[in-house]
C-alpha positions in Angstrom: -37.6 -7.3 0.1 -38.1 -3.8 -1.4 -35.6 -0.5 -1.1 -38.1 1.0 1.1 -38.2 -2.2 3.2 -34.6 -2.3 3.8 -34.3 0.9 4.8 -37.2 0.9 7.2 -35.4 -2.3 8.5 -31.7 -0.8 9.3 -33.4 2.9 10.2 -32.4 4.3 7.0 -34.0 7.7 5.6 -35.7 6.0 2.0 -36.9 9.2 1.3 -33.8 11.3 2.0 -31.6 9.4 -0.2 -33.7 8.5 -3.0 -34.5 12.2 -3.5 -30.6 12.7 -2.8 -29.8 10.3 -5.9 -32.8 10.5 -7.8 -34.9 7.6 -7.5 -34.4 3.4 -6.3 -31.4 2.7 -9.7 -28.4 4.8 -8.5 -29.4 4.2 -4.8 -29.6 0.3 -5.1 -26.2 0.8 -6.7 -24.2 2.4 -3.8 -26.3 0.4 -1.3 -24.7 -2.5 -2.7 -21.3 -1.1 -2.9 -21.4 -0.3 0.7 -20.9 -4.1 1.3 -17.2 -3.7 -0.2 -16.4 -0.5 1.7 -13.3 -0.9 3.6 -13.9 1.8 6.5 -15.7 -0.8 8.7 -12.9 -3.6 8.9 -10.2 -0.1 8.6 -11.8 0.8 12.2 -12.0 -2.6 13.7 -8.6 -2.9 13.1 -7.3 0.4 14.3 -9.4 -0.1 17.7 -7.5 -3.7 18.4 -4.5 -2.1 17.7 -4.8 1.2 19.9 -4.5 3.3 16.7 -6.2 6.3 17.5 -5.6 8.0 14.1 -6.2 5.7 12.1 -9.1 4.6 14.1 -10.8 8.4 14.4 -10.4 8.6 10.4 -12.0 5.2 9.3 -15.0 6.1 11.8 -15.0 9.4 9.9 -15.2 7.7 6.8 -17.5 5.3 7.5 -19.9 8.2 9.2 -19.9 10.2 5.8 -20.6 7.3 4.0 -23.7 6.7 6.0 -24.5 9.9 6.1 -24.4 9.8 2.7 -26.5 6.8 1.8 -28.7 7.4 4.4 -28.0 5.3 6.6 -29.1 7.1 9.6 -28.8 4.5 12.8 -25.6 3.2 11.4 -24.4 6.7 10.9 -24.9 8.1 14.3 -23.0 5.3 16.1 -20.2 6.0 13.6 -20.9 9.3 14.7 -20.7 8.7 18.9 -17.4 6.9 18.0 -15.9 9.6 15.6 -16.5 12.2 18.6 -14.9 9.8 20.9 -11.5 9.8 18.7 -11.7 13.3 17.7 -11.6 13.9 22.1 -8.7 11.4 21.6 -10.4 8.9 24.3 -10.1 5.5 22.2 -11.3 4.0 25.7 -14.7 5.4 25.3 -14.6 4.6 21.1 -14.2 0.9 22.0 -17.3 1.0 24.4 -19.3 2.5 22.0 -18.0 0.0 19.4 -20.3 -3.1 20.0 -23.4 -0.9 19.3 -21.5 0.4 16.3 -21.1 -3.4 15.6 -24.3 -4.5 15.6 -25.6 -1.8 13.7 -23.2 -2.5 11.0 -23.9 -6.3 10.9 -27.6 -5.3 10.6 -26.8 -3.1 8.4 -25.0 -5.6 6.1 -27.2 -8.5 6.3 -29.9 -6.8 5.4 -28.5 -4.8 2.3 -27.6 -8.7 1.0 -30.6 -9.9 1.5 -32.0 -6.9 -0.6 -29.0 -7.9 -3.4 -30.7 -11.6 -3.3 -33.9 -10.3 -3.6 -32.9 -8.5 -6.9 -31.3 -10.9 -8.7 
């Protein structure tokens, strides 16, 4: 698997972001640190707990971070959950979570198969 095909796989903007860090090196390199982030795991625990704050700021995190590396259909159900907590409505953030879920896992398994593909 190539950069390009992962990101045509999670519906990630290759071009956006390799322009944004110049070229595949520094992109691969915070692609594959996005495995460790903790904002993910940081949400999914603040949902199950009812934390609202907490909750609202690890889907903000996790939405820059996309946003960041590119990570466009990822980033915009970070996004729908982000505006959900910002409104304070944690009922609508955990409905919009599964999709936010799935994304993510996508997301994930495909950026290691990517990391096995490199080495």
């Amino acid at each position: 698997m190539t950069l390009l095909q992962c990101y045509e796989a999670i519906g990630g903007n290759y071009k956006s972001v390799t322009s944004r860090f110049g070229g595949e090196r520094l992109t691969l390199k915070f692609a594959f640190k996005f495995i460790d982030d903790p904002s993910y795991k940081e949400l999914e625990d603040a949902l199950a707990s009812g934390d609202t704050e907490g909750a609202f700021r690890a889907a903000h995190t996790l939405k820059g971070v996309c946003q960041n590396l590119s990570f466009d259909k990822l980033g915009n159900s970070a996004s729908a959950v982000t505006e959900a907590l910002r409104a304070g409505n944690i009922v609508e953030a955990k409905a919009l979570f599964p999709e936010l879920e799935r994304n993510y896992r996508e997301t994930i398994g495909t950026i290691q198969e990517l990391r096995g593909a490199e080495l």
